[in-house]
Residue frames as qw, qx, qy, qz and C-alpha x, y, z in Angstrom:
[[0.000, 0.886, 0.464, 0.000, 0.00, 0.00, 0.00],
 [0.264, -0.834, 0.096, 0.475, 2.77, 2.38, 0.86],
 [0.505, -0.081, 0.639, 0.575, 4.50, 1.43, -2.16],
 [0.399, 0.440, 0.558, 0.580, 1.85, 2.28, -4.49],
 [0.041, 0.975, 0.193, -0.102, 0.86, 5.62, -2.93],
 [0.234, -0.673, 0.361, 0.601, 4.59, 6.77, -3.39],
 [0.405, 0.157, 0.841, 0.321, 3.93, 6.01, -7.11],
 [0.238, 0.796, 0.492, 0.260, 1.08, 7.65, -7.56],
 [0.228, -0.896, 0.038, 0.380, 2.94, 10.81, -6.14],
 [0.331, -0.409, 0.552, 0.646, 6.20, 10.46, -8.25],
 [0.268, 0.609, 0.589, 0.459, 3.39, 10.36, -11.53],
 [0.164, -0.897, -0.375, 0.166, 2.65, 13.55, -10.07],
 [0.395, -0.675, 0.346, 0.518, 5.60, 15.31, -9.44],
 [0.325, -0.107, 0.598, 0.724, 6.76, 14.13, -13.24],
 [0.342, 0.574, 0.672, 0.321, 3.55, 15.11, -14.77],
 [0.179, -0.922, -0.165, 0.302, 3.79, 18.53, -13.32],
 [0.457, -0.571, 0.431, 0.528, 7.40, 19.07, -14.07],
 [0.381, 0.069, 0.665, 0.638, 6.50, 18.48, -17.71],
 [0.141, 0.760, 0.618, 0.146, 3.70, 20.89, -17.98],
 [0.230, -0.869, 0.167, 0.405, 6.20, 23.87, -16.65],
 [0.377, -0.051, 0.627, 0.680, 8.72, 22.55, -19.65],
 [0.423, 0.554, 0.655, 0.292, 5.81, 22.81, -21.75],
 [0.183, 0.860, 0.476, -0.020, 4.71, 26.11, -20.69],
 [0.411, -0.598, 0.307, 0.616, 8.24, 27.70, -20.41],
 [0.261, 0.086, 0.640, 0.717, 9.02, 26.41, -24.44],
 [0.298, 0.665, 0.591, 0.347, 6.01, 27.49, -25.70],
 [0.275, -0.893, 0.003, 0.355, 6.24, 31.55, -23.72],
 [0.305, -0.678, 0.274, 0.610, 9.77, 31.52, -25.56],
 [0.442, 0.200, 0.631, 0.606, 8.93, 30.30, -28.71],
 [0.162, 0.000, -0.211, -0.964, 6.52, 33.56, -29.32],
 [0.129, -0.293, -0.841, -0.436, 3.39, 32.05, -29.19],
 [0.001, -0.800, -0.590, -0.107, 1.47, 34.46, -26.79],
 [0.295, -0.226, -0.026, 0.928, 2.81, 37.61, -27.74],
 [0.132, -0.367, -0.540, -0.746, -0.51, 38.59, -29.30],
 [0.511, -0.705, -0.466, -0.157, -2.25, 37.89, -26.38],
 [0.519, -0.231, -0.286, 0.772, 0.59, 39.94, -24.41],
 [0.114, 0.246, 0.412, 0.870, -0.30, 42.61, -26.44],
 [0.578, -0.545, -0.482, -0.370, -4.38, 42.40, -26.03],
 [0.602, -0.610, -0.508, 0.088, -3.77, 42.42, -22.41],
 [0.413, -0.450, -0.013, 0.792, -0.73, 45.40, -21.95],
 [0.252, 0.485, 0.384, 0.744, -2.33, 47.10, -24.78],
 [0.017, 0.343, 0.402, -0.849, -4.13, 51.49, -23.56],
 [0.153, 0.578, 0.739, 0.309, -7.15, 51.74, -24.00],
 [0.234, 0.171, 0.302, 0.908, -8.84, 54.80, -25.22],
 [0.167, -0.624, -0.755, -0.110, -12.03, 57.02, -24.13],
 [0.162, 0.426, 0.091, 0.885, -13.90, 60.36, -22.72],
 [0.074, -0.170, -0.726, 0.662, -14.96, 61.99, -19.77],
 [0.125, -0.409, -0.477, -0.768, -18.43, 62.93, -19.11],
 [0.180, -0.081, 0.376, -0.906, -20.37, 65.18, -16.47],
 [0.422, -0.488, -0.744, -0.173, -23.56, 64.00, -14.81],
 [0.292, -0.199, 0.221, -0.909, -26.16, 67.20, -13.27],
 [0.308, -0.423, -0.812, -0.258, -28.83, 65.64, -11.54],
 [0.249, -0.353, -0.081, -0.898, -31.53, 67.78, -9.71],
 [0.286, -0.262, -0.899, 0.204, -32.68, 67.10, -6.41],
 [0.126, 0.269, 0.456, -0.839, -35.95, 68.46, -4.82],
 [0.153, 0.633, 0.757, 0.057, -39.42, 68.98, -5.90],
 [0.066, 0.610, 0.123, 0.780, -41.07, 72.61, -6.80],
 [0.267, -0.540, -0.675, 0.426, -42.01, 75.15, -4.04],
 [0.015, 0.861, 0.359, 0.360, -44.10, 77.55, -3.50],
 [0.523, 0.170, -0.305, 0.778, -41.95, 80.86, -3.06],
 [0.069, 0.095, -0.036, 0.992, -45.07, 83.00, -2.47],
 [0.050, -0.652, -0.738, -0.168, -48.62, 84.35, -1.90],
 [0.067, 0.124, 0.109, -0.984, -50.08, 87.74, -2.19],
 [0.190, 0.637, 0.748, 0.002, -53.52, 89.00, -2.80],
 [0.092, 0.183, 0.209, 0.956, -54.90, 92.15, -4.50],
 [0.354, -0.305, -0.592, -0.656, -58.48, 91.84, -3.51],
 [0.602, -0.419, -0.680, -0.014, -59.27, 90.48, -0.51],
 [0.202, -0.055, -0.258, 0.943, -57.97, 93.60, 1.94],
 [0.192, -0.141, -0.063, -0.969, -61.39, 95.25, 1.38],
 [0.565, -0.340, -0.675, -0.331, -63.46, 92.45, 2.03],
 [0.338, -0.249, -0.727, 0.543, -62.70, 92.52, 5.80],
 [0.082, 0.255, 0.394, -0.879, -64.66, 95.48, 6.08],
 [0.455, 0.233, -0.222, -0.830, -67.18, 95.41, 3.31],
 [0.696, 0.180, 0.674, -0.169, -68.05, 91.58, 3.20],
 [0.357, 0.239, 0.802, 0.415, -69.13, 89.64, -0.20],
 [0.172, -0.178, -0.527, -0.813, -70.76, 91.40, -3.28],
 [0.544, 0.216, 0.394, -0.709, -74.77, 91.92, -2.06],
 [0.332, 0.448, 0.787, 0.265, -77.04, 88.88, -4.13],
 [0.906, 0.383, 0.096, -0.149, -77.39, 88.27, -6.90],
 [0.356, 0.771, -0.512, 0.129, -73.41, 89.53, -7.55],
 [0.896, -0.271, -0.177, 0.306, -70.55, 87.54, -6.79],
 [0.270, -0.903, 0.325, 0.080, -67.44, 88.40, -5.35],
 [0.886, 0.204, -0.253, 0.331, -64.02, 87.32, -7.29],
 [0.586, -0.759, 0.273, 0.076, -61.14, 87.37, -5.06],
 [0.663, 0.684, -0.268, 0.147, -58.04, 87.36, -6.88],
 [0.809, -0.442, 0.299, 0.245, -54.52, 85.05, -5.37],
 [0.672, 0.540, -0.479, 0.165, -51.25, 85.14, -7.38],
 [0.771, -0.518, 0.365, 0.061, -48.26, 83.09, -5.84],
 [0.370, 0.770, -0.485, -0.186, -44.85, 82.07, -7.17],
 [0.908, -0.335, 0.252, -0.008, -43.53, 79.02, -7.27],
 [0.070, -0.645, 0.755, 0.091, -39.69, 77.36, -7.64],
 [0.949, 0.316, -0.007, -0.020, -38.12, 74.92, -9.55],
 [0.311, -0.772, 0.417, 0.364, -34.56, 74.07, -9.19],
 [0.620, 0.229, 0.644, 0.385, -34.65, 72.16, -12.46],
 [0.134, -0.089, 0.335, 0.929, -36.14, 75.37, -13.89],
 [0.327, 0.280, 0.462, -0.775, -39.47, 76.93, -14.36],
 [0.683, 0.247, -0.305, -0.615, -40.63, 74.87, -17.60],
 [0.282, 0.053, -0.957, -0.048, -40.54, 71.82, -15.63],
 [0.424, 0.261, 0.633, -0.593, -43.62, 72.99, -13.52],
 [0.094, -0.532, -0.808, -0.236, -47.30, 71.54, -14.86],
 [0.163, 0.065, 0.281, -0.944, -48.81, 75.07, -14.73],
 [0.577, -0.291, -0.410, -0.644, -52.49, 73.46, -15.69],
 [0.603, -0.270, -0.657, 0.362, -51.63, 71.66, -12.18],
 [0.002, -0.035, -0.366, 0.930, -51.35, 75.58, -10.30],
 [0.437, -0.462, -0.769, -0.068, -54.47, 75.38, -7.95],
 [0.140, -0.318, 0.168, -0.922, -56.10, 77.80, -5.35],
 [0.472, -0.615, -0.498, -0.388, -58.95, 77.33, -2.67],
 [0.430, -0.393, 0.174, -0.794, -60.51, 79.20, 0.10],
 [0.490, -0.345, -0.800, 0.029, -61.62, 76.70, 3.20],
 [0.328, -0.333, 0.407, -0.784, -63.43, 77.72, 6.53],
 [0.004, -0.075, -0.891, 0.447, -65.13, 75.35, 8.93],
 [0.242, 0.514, 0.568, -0.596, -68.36, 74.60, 8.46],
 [0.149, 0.708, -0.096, -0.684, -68.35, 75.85, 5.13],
 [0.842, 0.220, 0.387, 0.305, -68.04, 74.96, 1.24],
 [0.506, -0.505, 0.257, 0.650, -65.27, 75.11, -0.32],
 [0.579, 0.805, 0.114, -0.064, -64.68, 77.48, -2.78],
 [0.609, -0.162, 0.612, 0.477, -61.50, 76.64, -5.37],
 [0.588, 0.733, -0.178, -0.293, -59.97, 77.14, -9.15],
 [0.871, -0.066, 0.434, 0.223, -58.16, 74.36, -10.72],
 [0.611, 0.596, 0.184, 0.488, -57.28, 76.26, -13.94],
 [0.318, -0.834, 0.114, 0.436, -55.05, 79.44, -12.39],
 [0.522, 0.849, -0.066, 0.051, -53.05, 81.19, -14.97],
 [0.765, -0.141, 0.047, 0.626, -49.46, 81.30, -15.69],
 [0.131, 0.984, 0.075, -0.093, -49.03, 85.10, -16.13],
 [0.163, 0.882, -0.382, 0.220, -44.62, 85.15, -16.19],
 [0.904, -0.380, 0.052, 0.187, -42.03, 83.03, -15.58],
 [0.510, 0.701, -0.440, 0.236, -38.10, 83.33, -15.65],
 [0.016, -0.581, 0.740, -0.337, -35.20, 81.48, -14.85],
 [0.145, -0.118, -0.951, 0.244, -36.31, 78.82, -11.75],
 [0.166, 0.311, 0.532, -0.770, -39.50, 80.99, -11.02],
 [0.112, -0.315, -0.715, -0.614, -43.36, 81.28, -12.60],
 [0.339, -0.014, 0.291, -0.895, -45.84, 83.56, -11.39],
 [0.076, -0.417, -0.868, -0.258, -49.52, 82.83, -10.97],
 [0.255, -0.076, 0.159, -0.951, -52.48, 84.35, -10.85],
 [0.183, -0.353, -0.907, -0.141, -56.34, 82.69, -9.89],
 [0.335, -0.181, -0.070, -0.922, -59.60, 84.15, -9.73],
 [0.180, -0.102, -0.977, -0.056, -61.93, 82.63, -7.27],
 [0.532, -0.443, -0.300, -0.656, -65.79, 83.26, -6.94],
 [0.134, -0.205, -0.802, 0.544, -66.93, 83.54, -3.47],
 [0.183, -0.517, -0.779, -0.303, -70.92, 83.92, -2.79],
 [0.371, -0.554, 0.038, -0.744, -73.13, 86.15, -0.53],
 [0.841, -0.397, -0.219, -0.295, -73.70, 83.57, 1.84],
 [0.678, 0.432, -0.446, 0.395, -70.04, 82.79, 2.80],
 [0.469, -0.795, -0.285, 0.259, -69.84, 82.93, 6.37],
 [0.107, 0.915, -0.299, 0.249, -67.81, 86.06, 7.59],
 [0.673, -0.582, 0.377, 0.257, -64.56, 85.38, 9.97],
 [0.072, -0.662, 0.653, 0.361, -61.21, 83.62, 8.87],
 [0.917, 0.347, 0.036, -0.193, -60.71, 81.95, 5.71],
 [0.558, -0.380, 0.495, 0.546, -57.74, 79.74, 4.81],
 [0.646, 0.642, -0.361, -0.201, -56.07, 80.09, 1.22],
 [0.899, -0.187, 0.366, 0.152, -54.60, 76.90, -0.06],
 [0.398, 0.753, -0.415, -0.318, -52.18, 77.16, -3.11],
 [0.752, -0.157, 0.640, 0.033, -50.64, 74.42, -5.37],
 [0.529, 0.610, -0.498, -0.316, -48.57, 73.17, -8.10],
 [0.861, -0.027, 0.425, 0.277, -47.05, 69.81, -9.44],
 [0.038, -0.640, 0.595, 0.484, -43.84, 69.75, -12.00],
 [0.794, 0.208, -0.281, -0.497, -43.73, 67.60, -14.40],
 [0.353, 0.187, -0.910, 0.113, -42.58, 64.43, -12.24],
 [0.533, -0.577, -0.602, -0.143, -45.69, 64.54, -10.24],
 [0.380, -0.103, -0.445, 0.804, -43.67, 66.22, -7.46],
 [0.217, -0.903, -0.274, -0.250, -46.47, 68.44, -5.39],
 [0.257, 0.125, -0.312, 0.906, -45.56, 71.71, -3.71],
 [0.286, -0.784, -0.530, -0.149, -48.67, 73.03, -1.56],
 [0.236, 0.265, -0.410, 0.840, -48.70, 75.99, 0.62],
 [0.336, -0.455, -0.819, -0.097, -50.96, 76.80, 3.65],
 [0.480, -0.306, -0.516, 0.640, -50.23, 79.33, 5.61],
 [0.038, -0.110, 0.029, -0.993, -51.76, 82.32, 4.39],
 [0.062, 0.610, 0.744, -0.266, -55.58, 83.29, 5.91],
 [0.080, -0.177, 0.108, -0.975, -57.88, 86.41, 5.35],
 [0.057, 0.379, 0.690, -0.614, -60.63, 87.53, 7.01],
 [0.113, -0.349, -0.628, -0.686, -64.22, 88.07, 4.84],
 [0.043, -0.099, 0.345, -0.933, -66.08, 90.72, 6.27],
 [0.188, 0.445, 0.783, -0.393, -69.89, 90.76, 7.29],
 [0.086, -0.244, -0.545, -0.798, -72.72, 91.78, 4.79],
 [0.169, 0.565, 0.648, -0.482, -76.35, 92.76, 6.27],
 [0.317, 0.249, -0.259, -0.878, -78.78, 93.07, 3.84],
 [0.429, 0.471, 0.725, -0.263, -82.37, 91.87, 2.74],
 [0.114, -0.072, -0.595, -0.792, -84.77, 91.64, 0.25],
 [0.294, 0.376, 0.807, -0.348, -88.75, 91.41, 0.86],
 [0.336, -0.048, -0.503, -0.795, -92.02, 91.09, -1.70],
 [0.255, 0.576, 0.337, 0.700, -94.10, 91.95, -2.63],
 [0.215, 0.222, -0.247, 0.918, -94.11, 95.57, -1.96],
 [0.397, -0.202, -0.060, -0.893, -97.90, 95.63, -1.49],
 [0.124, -0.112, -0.980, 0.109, -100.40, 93.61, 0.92],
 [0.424, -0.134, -0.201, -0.873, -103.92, 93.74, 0.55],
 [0.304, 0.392, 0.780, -0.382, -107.35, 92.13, 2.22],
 [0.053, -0.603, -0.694, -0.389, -110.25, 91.20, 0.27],
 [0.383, -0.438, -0.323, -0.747, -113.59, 92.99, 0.77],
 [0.419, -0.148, -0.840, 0.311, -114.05, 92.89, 4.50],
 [0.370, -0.786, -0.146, -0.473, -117.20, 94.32, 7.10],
 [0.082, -0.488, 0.466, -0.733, -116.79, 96.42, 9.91],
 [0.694, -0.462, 0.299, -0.464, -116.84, 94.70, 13.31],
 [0.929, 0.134, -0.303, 0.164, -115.02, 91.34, 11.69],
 [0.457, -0.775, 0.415, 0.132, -112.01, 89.76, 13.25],
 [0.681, -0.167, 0.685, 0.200, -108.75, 87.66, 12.50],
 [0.419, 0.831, -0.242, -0.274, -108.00, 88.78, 8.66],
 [0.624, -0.245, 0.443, 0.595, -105.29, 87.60, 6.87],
 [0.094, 0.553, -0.543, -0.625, -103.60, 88.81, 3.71],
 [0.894, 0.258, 0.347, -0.119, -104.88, 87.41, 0.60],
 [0.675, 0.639, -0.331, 0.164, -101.39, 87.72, -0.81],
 [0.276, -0.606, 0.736, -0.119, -98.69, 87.03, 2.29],
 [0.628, -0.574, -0.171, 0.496, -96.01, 86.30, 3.11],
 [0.181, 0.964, -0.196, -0.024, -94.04, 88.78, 3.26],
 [0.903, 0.213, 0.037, 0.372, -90.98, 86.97, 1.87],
 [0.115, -0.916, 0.345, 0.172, -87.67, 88.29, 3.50],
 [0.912, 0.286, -0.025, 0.293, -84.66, 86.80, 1.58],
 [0.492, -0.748, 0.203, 0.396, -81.33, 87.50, 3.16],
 [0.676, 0.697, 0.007, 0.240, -78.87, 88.89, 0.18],
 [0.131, -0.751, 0.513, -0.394, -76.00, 89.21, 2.65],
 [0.574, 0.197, -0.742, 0.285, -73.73, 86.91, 5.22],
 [0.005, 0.124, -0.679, 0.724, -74.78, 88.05, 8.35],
 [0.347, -0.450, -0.807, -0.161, -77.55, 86.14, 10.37],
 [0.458, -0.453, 0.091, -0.760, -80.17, 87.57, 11.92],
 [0.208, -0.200, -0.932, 0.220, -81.27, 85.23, 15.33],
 [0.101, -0.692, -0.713, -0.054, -84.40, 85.75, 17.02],
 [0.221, -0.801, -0.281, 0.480, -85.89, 88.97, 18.04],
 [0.258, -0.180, 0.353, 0.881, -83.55, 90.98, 14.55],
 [0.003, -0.419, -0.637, -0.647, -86.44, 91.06, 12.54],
 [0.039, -0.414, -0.495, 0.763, -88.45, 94.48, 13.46],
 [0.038, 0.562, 0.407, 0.719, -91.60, 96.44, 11.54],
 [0.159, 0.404, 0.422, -0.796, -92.71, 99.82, 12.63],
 [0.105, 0.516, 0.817, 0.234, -96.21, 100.06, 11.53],
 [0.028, -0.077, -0.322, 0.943, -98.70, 102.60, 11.10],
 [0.427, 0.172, 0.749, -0.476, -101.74, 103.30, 10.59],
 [0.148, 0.107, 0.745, 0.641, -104.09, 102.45, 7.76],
 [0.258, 0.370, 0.436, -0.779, -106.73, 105.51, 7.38],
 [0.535, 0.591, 0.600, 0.070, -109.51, 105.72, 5.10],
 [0.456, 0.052, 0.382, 0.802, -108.98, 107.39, 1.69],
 [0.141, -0.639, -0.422, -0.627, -112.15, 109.24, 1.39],
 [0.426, -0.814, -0.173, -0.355, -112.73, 109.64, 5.18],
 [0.520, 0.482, -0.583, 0.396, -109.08, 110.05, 6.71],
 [0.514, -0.490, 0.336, -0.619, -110.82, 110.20, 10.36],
 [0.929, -0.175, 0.146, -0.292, -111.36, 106.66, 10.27],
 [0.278, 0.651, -0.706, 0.027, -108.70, 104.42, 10.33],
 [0.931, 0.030, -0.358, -0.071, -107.57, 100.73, 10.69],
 [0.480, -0.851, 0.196, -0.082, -105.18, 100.91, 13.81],
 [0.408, 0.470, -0.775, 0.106, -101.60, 99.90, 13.62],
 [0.394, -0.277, 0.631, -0.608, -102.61, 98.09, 17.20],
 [0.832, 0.176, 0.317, -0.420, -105.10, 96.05, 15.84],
 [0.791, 0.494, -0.355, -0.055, -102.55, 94.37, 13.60],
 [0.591, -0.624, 0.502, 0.099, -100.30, 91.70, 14.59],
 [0.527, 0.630, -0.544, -0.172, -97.23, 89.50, 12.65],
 [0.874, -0.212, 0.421, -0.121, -96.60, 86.28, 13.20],
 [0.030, 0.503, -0.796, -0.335, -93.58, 83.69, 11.48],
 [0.247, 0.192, 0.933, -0.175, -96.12, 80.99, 11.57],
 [0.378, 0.075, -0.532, -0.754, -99.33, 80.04, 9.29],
 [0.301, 0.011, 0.952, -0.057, -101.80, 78.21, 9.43],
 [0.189, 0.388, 0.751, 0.499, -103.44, 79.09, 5.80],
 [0.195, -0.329, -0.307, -0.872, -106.30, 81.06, 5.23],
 [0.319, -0.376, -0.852, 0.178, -108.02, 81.72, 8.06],
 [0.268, -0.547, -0.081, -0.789, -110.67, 83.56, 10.38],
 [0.749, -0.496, -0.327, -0.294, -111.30, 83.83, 13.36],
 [0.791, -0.559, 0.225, -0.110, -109.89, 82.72, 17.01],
 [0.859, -0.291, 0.404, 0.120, -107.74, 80.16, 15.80],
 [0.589, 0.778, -0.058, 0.212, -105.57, 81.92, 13.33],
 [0.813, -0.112, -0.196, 0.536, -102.07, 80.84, 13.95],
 [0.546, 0.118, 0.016, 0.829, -100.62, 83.89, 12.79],
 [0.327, -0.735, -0.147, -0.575, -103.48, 86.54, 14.62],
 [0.789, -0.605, -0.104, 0.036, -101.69, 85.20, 18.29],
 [0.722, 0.048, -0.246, 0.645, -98.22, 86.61, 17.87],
 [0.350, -0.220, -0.157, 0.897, -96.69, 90.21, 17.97],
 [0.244, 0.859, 0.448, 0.028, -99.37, 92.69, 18.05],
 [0.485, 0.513, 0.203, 0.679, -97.89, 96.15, 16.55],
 [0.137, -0.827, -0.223, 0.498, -97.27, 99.85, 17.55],
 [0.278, 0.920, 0.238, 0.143, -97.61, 102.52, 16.08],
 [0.370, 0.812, -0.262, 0.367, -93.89, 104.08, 15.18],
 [0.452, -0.636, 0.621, -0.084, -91.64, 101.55, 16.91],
 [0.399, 0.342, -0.838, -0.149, -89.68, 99.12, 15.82],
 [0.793, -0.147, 0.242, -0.540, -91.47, 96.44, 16.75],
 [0.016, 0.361, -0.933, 0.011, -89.59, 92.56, 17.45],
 [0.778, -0.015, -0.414, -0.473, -91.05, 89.78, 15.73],
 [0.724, -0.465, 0.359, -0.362, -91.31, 87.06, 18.06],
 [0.789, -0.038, 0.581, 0.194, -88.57, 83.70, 16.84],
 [0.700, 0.700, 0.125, 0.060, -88.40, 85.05, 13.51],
 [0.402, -0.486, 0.567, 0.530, -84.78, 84.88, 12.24],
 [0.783, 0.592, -0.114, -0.155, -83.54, 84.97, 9.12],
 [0.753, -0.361, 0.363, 0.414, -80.34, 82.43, 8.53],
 [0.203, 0.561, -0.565, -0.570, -77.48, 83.06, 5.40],
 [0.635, 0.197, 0.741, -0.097, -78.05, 80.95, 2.67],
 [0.008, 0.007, 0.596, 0.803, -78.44, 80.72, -1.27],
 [0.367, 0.322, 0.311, -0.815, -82.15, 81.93, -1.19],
 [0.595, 0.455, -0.350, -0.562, -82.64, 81.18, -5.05],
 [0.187, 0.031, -0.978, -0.090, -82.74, 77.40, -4.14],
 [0.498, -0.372, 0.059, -0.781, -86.06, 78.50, -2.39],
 [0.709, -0.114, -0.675, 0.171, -85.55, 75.81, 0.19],
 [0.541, -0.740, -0.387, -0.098, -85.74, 78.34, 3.15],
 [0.551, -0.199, 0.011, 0.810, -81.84, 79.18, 3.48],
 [0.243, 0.047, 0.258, 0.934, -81.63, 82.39, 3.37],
 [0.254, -0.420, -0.404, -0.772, -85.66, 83.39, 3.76],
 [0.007, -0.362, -0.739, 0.568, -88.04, 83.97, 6.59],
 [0.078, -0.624, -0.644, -0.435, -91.99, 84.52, 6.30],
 [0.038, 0.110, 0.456, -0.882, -94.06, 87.17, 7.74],
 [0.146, -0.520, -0.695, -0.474, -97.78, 86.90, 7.94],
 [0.021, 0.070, -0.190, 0.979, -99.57, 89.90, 8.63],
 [0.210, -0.387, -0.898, -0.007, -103.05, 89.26, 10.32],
 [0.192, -0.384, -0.069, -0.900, -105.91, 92.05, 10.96],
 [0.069, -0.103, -0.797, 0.591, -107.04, 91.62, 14.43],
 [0.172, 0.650, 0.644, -0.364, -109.99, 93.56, 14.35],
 [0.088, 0.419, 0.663, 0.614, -112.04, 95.48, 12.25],
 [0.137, 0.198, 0.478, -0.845, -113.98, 98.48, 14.11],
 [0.177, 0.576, 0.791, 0.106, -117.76, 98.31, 13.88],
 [0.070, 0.801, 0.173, -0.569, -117.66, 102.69, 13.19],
 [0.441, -0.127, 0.650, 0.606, -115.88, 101.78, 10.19],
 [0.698, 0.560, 0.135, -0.424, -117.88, 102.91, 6.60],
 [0.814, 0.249, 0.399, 0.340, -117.21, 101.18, 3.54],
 [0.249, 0.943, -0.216, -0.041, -114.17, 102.80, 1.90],
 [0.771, 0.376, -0.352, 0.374, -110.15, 101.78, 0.91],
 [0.530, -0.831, 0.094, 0.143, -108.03, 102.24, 3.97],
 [0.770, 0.381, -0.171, 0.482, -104.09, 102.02, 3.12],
 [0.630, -0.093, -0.098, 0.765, -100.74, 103.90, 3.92],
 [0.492, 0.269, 0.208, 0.801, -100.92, 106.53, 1.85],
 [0.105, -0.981, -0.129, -0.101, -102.19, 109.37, 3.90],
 [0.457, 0.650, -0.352, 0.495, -99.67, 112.00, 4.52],
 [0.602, -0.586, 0.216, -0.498, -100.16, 111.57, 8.38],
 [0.969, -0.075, 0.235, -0.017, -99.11, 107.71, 7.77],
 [0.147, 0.680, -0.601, -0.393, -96.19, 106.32, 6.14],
 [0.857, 0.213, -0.454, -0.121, -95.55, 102.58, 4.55],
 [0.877, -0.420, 0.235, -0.013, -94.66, 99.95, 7.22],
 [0.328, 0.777, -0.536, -0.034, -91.02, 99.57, 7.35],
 [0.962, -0.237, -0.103, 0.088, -89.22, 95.73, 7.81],
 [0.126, 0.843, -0.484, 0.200, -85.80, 96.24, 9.53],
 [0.886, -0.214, -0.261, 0.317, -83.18, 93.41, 10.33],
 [0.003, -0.791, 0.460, -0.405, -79.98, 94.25, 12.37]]
């Protein structure tokens, strides 16, 4: 056994020893000087610069041109809106024709409130890394007053959003009304009746302004209604009362709206619950509107048969006043 492993070792040892002969002769006969070559050969080539741009856009700015007067004057009176003009600037360090200006956004939020927004804002001017904007956004009569936020926004063209949040103003209070019809009239009625109504009420108040009225704002001074031919006689403001409540054409006792606020003569004169909230009126869903039904209490029995109204000069035309 020892015998033939020293055997297989000394095949070794000579088979090795003849593969170093080999590779020696062949090295000196020339035979890989080509591949020397190919492997000590310089190779050849050019430098080149790589700019790559890190960061999304931001927004450098926000100003307003418009909204400074609102704190004191509120929204446009209905039917008008009110545009409120934002511009804002925004940054690119890639440069300012990589923003997506059909992406440069605007909106107005407030608690409680809907939002009003513009999705299509202009590109008015750009240079360099910068691009102005400008957006025009419709705000309503109803809008509550107080603070409003302003959002602003762009994307570039890698999707990369920039938003800003931080600017606010403040949309002032409006008070103002509308009410029809201008004229309210009673059938053919005899002296000594009670409990009347209008055969045309309500008297439809429609708020055209931001500021709510709560109970007890809504006031008419009344006066009286004398006779046109005999001015001696007259239909007392006293004998008339107003009422937010209905309960149809009626007579008598049990006329909702003959059991509220009875009038006086030249005084403002607080309807009882009637309010009037803000609201888009012209959905005629009640935002924005409060009735008044005006109910003739009594009827004197000295009365003669003749037109009674405002329009002596002694009288004037019943005035509705919120506040």
């Amino acid at each position: 056994m020892k015998r033939e492993c020293g055997k297989n070792r000394e095949v070794y040892i000579i088979m090795f020893s003849i593969f170093v002969i080999l590779l020696i002769t062949l090295v000196s006969a020339g035979w890989f000087e080509g591949l020397k070559a190919r492997i000590t050969g310089k190779a050849t080539g050019q430098t080149v610069n790589l700019t790559i741009n890190v960061g999304g856009p931001e927004i450098s700015s926000v100003l307003n041109n418009s909204i400074t007067d609102l704190s004191e004057s509120g929204p446009n009176e209905a039917p008008a809106s009110t545009s409120v003009i934002i511009n804002f600037s925004a940054y690119s360090v890639a440069g300012a024709s990589t923003l997506n200006h059909s992406s440069a956004s605007v909106n107005f939020t407030k608690t409680n409130e809907n939002t009003r927004q513009n999705t299509t804002c202009s590109m008015y001017a750009s240079s360099g890394n910068y691009a102005n904007y400008t957006c025009n956004v419709t705000m309503w009569w109803w809008d509550a007053a107080g603070t409003w936020n302003i959002g602003v926004s762009i994307k570039d063209n890698q999707n990369n959003l920039a938003a800003n949040t931080s600017t606010t103003f403040t949309l002032g209070s409006r008070t103002s009304f509308v009410a029809s019809p201008a004229v309210l009239t009673w059938p053919g009625i005899a002296p000594g009746a009670t409990n009347q109504t209008s055969n045309n009420d309500p008297l439809l108040l429609n708020n055209t302004g931001n500021d709510i009225i709560d109970a007890t704002g809504i006031t008419v001074n009344s006066s009286n209604l004398r006779g046109e031919t005999t001015s001696s006689q007259a239909l007392w403001a006293s004998n008339f009362s107003v009422d937010w409540k209905t309960g149809g054409s009626c007579t008598g006792a049990n006329c909702v709206e003959c059991a509220d606020t009875i009038m006086v003569r030249n005084a403002y004169t607080a309807i009882t619950t009637a309010n009037l909230t803000k609201g888009n009126y012209t959905d005629n869903n009640k935002n924005g509107q409060e009735e008044l039904y005006v109910c003739l209490r009594l009827i004197g029995a000295e009365l003669s048969t003749q037109a009674y109204s405002t329009a002596n000069q002694t009288e004037w035309p019943w005035i509705v006043k919120i506040a």
